[in-house]
DRENKERO-941977 format. One record per residue (C-alpha): residue in one letter; x, z, y. Coordinates in Angstrom, 1 decimal, always signed. Layout:
<babas>
(A,(X,Z,Y)) ...
</babas>
This chain:
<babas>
(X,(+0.0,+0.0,+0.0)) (X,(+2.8,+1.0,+2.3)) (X,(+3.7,-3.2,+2.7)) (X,(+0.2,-3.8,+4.1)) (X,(+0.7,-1.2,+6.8)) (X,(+3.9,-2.5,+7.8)) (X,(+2.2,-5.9,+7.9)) (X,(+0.2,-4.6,+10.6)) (X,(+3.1,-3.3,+12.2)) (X,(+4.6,-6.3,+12.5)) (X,(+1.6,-8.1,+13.6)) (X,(+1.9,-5.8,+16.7)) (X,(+5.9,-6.8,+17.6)) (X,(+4.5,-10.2,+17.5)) (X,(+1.4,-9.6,+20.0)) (X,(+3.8,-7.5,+22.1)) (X,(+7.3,-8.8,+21.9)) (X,(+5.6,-13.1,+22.7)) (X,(+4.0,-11.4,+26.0)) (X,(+5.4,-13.5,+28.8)) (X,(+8.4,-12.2,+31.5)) (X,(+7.3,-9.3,+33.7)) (X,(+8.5,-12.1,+36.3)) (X,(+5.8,-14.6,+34.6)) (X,(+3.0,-12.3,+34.8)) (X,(+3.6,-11.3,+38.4)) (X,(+4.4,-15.1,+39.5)) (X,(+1.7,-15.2,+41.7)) (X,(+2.7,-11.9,+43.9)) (X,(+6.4,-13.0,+43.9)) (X,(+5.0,-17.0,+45.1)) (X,(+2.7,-15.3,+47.5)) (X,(+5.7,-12.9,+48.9)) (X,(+8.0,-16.3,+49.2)) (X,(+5.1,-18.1,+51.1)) (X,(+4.9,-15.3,+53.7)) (X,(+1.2,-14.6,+52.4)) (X,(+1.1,-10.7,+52.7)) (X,(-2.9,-10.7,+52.4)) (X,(-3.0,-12.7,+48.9)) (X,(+0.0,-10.6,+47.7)) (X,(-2.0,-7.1,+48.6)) (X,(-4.8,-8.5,+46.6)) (X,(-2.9,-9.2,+44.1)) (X,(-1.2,-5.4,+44.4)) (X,(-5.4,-4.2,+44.8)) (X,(-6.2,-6.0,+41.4)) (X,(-3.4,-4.6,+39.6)) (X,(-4.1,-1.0,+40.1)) (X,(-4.2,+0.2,+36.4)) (X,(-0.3,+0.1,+37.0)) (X,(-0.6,+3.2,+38.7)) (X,(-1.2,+5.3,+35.8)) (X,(+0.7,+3.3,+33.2)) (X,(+4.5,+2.7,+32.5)) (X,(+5.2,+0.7,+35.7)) (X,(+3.8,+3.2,+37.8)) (X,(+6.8,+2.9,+39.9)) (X,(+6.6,-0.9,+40.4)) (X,(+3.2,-0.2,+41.6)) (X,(+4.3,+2.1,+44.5)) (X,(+7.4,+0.4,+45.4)) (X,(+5.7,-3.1,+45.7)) (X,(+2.7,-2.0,+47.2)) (X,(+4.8,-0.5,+49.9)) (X,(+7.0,-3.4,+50.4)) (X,(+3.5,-5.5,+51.3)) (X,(+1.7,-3.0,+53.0)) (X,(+5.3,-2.6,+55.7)) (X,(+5.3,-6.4,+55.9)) (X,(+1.6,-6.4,+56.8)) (X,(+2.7,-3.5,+59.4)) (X,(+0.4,-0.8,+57.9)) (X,(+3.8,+1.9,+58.3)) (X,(+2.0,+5.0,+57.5)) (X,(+0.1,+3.1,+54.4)) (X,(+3.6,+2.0,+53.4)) (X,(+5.4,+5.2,+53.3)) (X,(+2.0,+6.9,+51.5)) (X,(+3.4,+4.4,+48.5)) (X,(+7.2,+4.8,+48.9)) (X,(+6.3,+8.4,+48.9)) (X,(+5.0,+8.7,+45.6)) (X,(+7.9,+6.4,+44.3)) (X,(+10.1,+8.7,+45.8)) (X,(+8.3,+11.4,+44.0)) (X,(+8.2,+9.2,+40.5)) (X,(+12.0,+8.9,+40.8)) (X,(+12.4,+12.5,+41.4)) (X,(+9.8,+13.7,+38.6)) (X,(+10.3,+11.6,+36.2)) (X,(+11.4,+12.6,+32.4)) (X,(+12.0,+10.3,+29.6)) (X,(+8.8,+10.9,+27.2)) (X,(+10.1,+11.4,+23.1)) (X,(+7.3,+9.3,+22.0)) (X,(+7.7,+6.6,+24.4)) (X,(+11.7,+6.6,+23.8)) (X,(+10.6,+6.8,+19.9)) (X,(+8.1,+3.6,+20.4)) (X,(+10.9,+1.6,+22.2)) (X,(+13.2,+2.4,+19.7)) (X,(+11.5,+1.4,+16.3)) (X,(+8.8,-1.6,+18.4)) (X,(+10.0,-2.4,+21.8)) (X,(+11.6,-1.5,+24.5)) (X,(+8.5,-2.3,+27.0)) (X,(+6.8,+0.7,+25.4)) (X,(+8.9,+3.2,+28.0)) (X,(+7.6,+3.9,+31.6)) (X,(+10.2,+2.3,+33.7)) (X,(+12.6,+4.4,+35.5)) (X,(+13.9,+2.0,+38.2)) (X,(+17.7,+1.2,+38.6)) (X,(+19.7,+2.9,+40.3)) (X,(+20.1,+0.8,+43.0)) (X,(+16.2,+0.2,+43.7)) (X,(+16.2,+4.2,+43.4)) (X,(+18.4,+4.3,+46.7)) (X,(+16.2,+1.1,+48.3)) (X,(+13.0,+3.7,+48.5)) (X,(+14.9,+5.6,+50.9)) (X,(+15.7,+2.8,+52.8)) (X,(+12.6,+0.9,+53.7)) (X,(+10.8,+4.9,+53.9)) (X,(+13.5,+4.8,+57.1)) (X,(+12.7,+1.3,+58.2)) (X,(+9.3,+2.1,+58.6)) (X,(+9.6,+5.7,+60.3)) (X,(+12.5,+3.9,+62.8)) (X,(+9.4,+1.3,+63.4)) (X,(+6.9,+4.3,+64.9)) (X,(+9.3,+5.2,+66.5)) (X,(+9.7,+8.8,+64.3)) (X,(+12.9,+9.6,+64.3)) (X,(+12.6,+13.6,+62.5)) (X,(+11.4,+11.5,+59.9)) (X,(+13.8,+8.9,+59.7)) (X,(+16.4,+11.6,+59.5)) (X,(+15.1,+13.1,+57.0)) (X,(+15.7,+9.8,+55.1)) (X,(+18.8,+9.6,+55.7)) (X,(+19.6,+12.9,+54.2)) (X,(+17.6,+12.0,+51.3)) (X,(+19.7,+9.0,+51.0)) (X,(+23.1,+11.6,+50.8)) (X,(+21.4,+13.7,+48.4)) (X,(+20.8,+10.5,+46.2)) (X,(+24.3,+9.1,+46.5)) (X,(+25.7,+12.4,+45.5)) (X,(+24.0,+12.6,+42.5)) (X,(+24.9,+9.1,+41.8)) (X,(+28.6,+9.7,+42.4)) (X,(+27.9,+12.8,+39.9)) (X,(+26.6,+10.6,+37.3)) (X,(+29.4,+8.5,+36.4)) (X,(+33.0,+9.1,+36.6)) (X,(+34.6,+5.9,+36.4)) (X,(+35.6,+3.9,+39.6)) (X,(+34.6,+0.8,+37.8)) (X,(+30.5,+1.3,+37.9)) (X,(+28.5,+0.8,+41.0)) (X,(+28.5,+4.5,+42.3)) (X,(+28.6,+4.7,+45.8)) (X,(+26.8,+2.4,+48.3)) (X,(+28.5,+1.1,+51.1)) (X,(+25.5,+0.4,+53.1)) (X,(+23.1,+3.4,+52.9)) (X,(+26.1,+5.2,+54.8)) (X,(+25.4,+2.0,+57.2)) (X,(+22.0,+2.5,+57.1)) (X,(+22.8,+6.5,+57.9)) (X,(+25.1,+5.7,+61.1)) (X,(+22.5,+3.8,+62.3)) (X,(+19.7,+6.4,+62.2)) (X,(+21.7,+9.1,+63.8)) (X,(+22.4,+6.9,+66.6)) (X,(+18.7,+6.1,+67.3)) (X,(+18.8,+10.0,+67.2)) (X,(+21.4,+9.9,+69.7)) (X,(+23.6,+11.6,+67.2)) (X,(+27.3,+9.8,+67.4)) (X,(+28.8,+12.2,+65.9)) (X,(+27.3,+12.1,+63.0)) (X,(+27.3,+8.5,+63.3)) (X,(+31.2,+7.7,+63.1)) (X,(+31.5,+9.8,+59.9)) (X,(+28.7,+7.9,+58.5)) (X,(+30.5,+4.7,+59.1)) (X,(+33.7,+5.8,+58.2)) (X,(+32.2,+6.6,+54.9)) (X,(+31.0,+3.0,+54.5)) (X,(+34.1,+1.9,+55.4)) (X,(+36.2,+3.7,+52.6)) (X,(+33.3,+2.3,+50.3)) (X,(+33.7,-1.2,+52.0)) (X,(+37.5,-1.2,+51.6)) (X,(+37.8,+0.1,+48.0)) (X,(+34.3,+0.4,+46.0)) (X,(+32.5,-3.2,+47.1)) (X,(+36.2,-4.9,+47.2)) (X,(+36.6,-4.5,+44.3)) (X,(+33.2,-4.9,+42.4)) (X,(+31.4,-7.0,+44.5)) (X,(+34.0,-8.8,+46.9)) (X,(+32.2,-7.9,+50.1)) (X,(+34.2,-7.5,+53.0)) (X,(+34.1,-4.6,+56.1)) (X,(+31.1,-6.0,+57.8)) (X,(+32.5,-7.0,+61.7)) (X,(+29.2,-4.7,+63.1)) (X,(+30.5,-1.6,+61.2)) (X,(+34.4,-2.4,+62.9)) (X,(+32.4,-2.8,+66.4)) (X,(+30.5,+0.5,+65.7)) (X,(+33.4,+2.9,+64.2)) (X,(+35.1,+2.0,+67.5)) (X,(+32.3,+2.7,+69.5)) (X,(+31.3,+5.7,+68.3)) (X,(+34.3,+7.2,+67.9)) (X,(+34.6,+6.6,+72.0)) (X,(+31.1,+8.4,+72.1)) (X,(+32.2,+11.4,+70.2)) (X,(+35.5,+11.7,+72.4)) (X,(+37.5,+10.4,+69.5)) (X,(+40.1,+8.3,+72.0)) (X,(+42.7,+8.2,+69.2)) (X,(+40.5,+7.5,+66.5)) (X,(+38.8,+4.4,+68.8)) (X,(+42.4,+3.3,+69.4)) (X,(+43.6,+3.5,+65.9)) (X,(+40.3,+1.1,+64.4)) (X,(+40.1,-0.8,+67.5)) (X,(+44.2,-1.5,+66.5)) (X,(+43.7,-2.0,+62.9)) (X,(+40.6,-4.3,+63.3)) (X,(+42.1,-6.6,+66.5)) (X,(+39.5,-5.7,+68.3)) (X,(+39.1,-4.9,+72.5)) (X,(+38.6,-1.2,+72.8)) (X,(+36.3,-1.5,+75.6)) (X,(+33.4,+0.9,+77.0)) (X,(+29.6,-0.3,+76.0)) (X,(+27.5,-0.2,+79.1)) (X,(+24.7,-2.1,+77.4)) (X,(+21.0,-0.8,+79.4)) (X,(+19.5,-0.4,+75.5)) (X,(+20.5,-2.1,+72.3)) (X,(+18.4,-3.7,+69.6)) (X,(+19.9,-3.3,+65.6)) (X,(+18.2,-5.9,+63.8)) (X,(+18.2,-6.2,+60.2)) (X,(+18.2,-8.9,+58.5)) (X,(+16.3,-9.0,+55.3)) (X,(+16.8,-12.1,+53.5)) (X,(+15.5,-14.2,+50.3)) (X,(+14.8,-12.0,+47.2)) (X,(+16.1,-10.3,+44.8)) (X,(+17.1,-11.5,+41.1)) (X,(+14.7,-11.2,+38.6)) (X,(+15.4,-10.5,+34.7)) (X,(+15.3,-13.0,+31.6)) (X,(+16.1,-12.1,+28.4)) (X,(+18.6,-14.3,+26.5)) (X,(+19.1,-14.6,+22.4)) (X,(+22.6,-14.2,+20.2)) (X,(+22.7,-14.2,+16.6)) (X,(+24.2,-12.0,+14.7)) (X,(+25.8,-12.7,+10.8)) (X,(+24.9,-10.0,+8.2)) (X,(+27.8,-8.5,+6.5)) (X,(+27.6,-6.9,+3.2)) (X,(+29.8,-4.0,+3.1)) (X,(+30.5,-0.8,+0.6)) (X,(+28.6,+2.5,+0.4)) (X,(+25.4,+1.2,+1.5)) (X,(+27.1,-0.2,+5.3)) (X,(+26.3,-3.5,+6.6)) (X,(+27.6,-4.8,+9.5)) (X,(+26.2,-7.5,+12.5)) (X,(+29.0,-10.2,+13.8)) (X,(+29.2,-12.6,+16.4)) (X,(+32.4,-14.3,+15.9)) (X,(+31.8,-16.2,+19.0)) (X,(+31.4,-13.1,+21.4)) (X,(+33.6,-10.6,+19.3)) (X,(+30.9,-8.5,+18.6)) (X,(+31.0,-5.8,+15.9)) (X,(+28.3,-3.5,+15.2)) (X,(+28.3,-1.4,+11.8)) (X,(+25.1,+0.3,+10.7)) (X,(+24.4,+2.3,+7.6)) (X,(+21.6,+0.7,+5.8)) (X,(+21.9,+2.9,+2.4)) (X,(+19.9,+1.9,-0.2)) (X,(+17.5,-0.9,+2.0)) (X,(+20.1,-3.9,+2.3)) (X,(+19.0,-6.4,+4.7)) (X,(+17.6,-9.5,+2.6)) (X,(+18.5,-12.1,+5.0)) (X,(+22.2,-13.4,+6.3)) (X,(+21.4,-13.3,+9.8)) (X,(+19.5,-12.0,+12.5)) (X,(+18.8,-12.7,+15.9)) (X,(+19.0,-9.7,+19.1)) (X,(+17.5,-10.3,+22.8)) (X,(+18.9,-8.5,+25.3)) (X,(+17.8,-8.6,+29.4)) (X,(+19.7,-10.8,+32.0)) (X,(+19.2,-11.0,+35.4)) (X,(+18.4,-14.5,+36.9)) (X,(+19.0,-15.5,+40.9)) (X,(+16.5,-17.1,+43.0)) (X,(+18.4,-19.2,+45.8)) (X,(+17.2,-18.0,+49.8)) (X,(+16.1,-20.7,+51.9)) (X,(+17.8,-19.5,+54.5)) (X,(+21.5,-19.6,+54.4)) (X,(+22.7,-18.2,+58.2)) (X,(+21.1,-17.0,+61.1)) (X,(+22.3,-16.1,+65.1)) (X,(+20.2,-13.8,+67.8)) (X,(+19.9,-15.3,+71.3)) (X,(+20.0,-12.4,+73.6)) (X,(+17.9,-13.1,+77.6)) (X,(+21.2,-14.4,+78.9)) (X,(+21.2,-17.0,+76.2)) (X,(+24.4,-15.1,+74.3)) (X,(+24.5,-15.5,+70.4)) (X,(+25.2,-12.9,+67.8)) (X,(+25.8,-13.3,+64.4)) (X,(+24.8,-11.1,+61.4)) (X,(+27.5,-9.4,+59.4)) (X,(+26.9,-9.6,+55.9)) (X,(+26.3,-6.1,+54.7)) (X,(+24.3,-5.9,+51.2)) (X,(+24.7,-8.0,+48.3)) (X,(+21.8,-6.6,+46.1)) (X,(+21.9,-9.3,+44.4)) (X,(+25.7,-8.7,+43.3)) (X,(+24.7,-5.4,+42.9)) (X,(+21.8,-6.2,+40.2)) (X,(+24.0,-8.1,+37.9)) (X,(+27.0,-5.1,+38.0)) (X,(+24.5,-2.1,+37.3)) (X,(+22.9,-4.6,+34.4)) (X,(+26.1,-5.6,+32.9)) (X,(+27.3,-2.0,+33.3)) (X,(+25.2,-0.7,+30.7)) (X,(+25.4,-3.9,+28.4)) (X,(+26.8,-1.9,+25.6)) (X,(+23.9,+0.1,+25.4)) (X,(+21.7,-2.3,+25.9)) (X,(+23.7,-4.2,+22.5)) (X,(+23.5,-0.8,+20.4)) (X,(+19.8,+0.3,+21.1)) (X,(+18.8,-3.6,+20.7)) (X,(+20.8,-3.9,+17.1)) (X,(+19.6,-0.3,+16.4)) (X,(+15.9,-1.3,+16.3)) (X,(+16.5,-4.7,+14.5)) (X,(+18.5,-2.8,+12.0)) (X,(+15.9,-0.6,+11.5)) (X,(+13.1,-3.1,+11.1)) (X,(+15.5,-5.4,+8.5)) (X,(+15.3,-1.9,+6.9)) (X,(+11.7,-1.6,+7.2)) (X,(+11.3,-5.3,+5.4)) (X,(+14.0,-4.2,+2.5)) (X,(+11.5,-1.6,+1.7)) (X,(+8.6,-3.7,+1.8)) (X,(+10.6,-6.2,-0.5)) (X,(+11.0,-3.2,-2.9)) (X,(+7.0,-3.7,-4.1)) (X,(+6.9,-7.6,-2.8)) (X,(+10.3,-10.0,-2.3)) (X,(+7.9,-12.5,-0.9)) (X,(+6.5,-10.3,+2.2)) (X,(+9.1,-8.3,+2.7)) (X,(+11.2,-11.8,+3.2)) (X,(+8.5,-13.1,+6.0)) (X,(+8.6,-9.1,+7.6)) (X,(+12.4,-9.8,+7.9)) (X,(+12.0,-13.0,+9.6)) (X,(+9.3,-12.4,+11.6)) (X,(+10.9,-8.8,+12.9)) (X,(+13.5,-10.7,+13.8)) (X,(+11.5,-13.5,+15.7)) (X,(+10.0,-11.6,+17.6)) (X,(+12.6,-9.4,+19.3)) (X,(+12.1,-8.9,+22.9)) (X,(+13.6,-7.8,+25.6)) (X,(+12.5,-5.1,+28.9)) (X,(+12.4,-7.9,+31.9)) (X,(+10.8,-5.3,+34.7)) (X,(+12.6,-5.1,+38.1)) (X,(+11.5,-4.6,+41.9)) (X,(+11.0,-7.7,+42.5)) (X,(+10.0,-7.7,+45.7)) (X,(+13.5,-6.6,+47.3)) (X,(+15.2,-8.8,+49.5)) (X,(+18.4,-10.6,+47.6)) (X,(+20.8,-9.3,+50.3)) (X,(+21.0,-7.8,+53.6)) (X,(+22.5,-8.4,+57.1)) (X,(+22.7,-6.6,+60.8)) (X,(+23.3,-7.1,+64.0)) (X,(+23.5,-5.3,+67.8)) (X,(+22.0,-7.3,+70.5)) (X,(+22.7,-5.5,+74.1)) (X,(+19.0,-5.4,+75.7)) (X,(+18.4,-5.9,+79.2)) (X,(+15.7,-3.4,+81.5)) (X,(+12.0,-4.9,+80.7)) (X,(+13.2,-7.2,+78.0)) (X,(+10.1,-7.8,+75.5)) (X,(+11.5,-10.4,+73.3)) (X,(+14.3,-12.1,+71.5)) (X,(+15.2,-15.7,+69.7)) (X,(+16.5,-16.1,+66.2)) (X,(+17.4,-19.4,+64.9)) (X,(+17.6,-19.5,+61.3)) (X,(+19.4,-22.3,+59.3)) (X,(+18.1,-23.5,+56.2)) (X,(+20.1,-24.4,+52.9)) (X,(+19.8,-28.0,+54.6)) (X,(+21.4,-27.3,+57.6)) (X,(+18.2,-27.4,+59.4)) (X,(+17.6,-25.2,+62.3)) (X,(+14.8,-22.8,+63.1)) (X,(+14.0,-20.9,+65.8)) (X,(+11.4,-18.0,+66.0)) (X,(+10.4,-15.3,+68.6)) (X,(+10.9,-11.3,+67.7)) (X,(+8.5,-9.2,+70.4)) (X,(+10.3,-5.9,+71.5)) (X,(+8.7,-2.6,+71.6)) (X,(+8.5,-0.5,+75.0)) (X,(+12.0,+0.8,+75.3)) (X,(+13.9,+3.4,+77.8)) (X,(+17.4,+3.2,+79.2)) (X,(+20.3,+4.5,+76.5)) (X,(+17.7,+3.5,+73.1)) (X,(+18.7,+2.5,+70.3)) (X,(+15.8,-0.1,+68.7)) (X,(+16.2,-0.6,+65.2)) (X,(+13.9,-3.4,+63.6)) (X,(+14.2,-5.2,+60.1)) (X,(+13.1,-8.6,+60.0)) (X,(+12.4,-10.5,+56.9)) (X,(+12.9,-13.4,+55.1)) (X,(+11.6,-13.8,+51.9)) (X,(+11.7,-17.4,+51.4)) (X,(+13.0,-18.4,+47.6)) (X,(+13.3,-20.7,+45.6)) (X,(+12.0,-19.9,+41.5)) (X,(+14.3,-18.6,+39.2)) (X,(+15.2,-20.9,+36.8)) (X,(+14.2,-18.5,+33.7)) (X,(+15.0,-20.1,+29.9)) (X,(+11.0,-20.2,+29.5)) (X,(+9.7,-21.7,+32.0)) (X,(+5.6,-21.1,+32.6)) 
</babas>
């Protein structure tokens, strides 16, 4: 009787692991993101509310909160971010879930977000507090953000893994100067700057963003830090001279989106060993993975394992320049390669991601070499089918931007609006109009502004 149950069983990996991409099913909110068509993209959000209480509860919150900020609804915004924050802060792996993803598939778990879009909640919770104007509140994300890089930088040791983030301690200068805190400021940026020169070097190849060279010098001036200002404006070639700008404007540049994940195949040769061991091989890839199988010997010479990969989706927009009211043009330095970052906090856990994979198809090959014990014939098709069927856990924030850029554009007394001319993979030019909150003499404006333009990722099944 036991073979018919298991039959059943692996009637369920099929229904479950031949679902379609998490990018697939959501197509429609990532098109409607692209397009600029917040509206479609909340209904989309509105209709899929049974997320809330299931395993991508967090997905729920973050994305809702992305498209509720671009439709300029702050307070509904940071409602959602709020409860992601609170998700990432409560969350605890469940047994039975951890149990289900083991020995079916690895959808079966509530997903935990990655570190990186962990740190991103933080982030857009401060864009939209800096955008009404609350800076307590913004503050108070900054520090959150300190709290959450700490415990980052506590959770892995080696300097190889994506542990520290260069641009949160950006992100953190920037607030305490809109709170007219410089002090605070220039160690913020000097932070980024070690993580600039050493961290994001070396694992992502970003260089010291030229804003963060313009603002260490500038802040160190503001904090009475003359040798310090003389010492950076030195080392980066750069005119140590006073700012005596009526306001400024940071602008952040949000641009394209974020990678999405895939899942890709590699077959794996069965090989017979002693003592009940058997052992997967990829020859090609070098891969060796031993696994006791006892008594239940695999009855097939080969299997096949799918394991997630992340996928980029190519921005529209390529470069982009602000035109101050003089008709002066500033450039963006580069500041935020999530898209970089993606693929090195993916490919940093790879060897996991190989074990548990291998682990559950070992098992089920187990499972059919049991089932072949009281029928050869079904316990042949479990095996083949078990391994057929393998998939792979393709959730991510999807609606992140793929990287991010910033600028600080001096603002004249009265000035209500500024030009940004975007160019296009083409080489084409745009040019669009930013409108200016109410400011006083001696603010610091901080806005983000997004482009979310992509192009579709080229998955390996395409819908």
């Amino acid at each position: 009787m036991i073979y018919r149950f298991l039959i059943c069983l692996t009637l369920v990996f099929t229904v479950v692991a031949c679902a379609p991409t998490f990018y697939q099913k959501t197509y429609e909110f990532n098109k409607a993101l692209s397009e600029s068509n917040y509206d479609q993209a909340a209904s989309f959000m509105a209709a899929s509310k049974k997320m809330e209480t299931g395993r991508l509860e967090f997905l729920y919150y973050v994305n809702y909160g992305m498209v509720t900020s671009l439709q300029r609804d702050f307070d509904q915004s940071n409602q959602y971010f709020q409860k992601a924050d609170i998700f990432v802060e409560d969350h605890k792996k469940s047994v039975l879930e951890e149990g289900g993803a083991l020995l079916l598939n690895p959808n079966l778990t509530t997903y935990p977000g990655e570190d990186h879009e962990k740190l991103m909640v933080n982030y857009f919770k401060a864009l939209n507090y800096l955008e009404m104007r609350q800076y307590n509140e913004a503050l108070v994300e900054c520090k959150r953000m300190n709290i959450r890089l700490n415990q980052l930088s506590d959770k892995y040791k080696s300097d190889k893994k994506y542990k520290k983030d260069a641009f949160i301690h950006v992100m953190m200068g920037i607030i305490y100067e809109a709170f007219n805190d410089p002090n605070n400021a220039f160690i913020a940026y000097r932070n980024a700057l070690d993580i600039y020169e050493n961290d994001y070097a070396r694992l992502f190849k970003t260089p010291v963003p030229q804003q963060l060279k313009l603002d260490l010098v500038r802040t160190a001036q503001k904090t009475g830090l003359w040798d310090d200002a003389d010492k950076y404006a030195k080392k980066f070639g750069i005119e140590n001279k006073k700012d005596d700008a009526y306001a400024d404007l940071v602008l952040l540049w949000n641009n394209g989106m974020s990678p999405v994940k895939d899942e890709w195949g590699i077959n794996f040769a069965i090989i017979q060993g002693s003592n009940g061991w058997v052992t997967f091989v990829n020859k090609d890839l070098g891969l060796t993975f031993p696994y006791y199988a006892g008594k239940d010997q695999p009855s097939v010479s080969w299997i096949r394992a799918v394991f997630p990969k992340y996928v980029e989706r190519k921005s529209f927009y390529k470069d982009a320049v602000v035109m101050d009211s003089t008709g002066n043009k500033y450039g963006f330095s580069f500041a935020e390669d999530i898209n970089a970052i993606s693929f090195k906090v993916l490919e940093e856990r790879m060897l996991l991601e190989f074990s548990k994979t291998l682990l559950r198809v070992a098992l089920k090959q187990s499972v059919a070499a049991k089932v072949s014990q009281e029928n050869e014939g079904w316990g042949a098709a479990l095996s083949i089918i078990g391994s057929a069927t393998e998939s792979a856990d393709t959730r991510s924030w999807q609606s992140l931007p793929k990287d991010i850029s910033y600028s600080r554009i001096p603002l004249v007394e009265g000035q209500s609006s500024i030009e940004i001319e975007l160019t296009t993979l083409k080489g084409t030019k745009e040019k669009r109009t930013i409108q200016l909150p109410k400011f006083n003499k001696g603010e610091r404006v901080v806005l983000p502004y997004y482009t979310l333009t992509s192009f579709d990722a080229q998955t390996s099944s395409q819908f």
